[in-house]
N, C-alpha and C positions, 0 to 999 in steps of 0.2 A: 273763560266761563262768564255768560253773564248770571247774578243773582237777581231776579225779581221779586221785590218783597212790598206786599200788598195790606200789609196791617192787618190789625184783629177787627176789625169794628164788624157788625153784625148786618153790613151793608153789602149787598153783590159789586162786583170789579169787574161784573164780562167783559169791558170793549178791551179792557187789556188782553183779557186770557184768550178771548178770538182771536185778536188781533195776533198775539202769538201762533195761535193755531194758523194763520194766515199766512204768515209767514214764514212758516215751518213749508207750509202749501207751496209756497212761491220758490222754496229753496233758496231763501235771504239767511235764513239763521239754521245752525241745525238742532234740533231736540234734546242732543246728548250736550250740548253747551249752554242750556235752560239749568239754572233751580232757582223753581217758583215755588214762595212762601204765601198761599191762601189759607186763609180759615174759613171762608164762609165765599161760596157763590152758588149762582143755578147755572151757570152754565158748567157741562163737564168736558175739558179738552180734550180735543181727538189724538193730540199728536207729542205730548209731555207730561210726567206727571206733577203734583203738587205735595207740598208737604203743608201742614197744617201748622203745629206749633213744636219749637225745639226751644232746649237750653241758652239761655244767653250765650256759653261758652263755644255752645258748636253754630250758633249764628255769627259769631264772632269771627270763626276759624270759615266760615263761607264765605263771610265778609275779605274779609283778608286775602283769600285765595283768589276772589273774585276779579275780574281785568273790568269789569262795567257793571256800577248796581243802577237797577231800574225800580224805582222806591214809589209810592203813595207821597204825599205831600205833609207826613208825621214827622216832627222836629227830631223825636228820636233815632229814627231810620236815618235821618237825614245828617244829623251832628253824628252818629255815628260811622260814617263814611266818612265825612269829613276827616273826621279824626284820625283815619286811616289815609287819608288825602288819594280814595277812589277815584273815578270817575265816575259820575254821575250824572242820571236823568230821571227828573221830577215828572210823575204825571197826578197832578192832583184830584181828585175823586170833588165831582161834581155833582150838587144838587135835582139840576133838571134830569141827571141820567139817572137818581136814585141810590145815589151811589155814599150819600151822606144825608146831616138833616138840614146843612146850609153849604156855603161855598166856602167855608172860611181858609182851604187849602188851597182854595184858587191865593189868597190874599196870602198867605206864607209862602209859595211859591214863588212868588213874587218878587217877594223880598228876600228870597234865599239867591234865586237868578242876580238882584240888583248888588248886593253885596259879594255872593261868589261867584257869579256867570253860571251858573249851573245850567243846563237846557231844562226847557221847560216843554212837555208835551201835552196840548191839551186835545188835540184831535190824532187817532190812533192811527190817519193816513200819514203823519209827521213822523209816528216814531222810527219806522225804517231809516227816516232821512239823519235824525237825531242819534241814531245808533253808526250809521256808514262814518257820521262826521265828530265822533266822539273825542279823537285825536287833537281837536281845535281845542276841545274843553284840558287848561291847564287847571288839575287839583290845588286847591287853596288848603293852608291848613287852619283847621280851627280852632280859635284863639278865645279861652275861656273869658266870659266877662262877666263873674261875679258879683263885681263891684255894679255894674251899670245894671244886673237885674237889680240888684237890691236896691238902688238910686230910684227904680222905673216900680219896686212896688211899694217903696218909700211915700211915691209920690202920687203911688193910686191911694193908697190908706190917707193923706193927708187930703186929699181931693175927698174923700167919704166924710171926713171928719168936720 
C-alpha cells in the first residue's frame, strides 16, 4: 500500500493528485493501493479517493501498515516515517505552482535527502521512476537530537541578544 499524505496547509497539491490520477491511467499503480490524505485542493480525482483528516492513532496504524509513504516536505510527516524506518518519497510543495507561500520545503527536502537519502520528487514526470526504484532507498532510523535543537536555539536567542 502506498500512503500519500499531502498536509493541512490551505494550499492546492494537484500535480500530485493528477499525476496519480495519471498513473492509475497508465496502469503503473492501482487505486485500491492508494490512501491519499488531502485536506484542501481543486482538483477532484478521477480514479481514487481522498481522505481529509484522521486521528493521529489511525494515521499511525496507515503509516505502519504502509510498504511506501509519499509525503509533502513537513518535518512531521517526514520524522514520522522515519521513525517507522518506511520508505520514503519527499515531494516538496512549491511556490511558483501555488502550492505554498515560499519554497522553504524545497530547502528541508534537501536536507532530509542529504542526511537520509530519501528521494526527492520535484517534477511529477519523476515520480513513477522514484516509486518503480524505491527498493534502492534503504530506511534510516531516526535518531532523536534534543540536545542539538536545543544548542541550535540556544544559539538563535544568543544571536537576538
Amino acid at each position: 500500500m502506498i500512503f500519500v499524505t499531502l498536509g493541512t496547509q490551505r494550499f492546492q497539491f494537484d500535480r500530485v493528485l493528477k499525476e496519480l490520477d495519471n498513473l492509475i491511467e497508465e496502469e503503473k499503480i492501482k487505486a485500491e493501493d492508494l490512501m491519499v490524505q488531502c485536506v484542501y485542493s481543486e482538483y477532484e480525482p478521477k480514479h481514487f479517493q481522498t481522505f481529509k483528516l484522521k486521528p493521529q492513532d489511525e494515521i499511525d496504524k496507515i503509516t505502519e501498515q504502509a510498504d511506501i509513504i509519499i509525503t509533502h516536505s513537513g518535518t512531521g510527516s517526514i520524522i514520522n516515517s522515519l521513525k517507522k524506518q518506511k520508505k520514503i518519497i519527499i515531494i516538496p510543495r512549491i511556490k511558483e505552482y501555488g502550492e505554498h507561500v515560499d519554497s522553504h520545503q524545497l530547502e528541508l527536502a534537501e536536507v532530509f535527502n542529504q542526511k537520509y537519502n530519501i528521494p526527492v520528487v520535484k517534477d511529477m514526470k519523476e515520480l513513477y521512476n522514484a516509486i518503480e526504484n524505491i527498493d534502492k532507498y534503504i530506511p534510516q532510523k531516526w535518531e532523536e537530537n534534543n540536545e542539538g535543537l536545543i544548542k541550535a536555539i540556544e544559539s538563535d536567542i544568543d544571536a537576538l541578544l
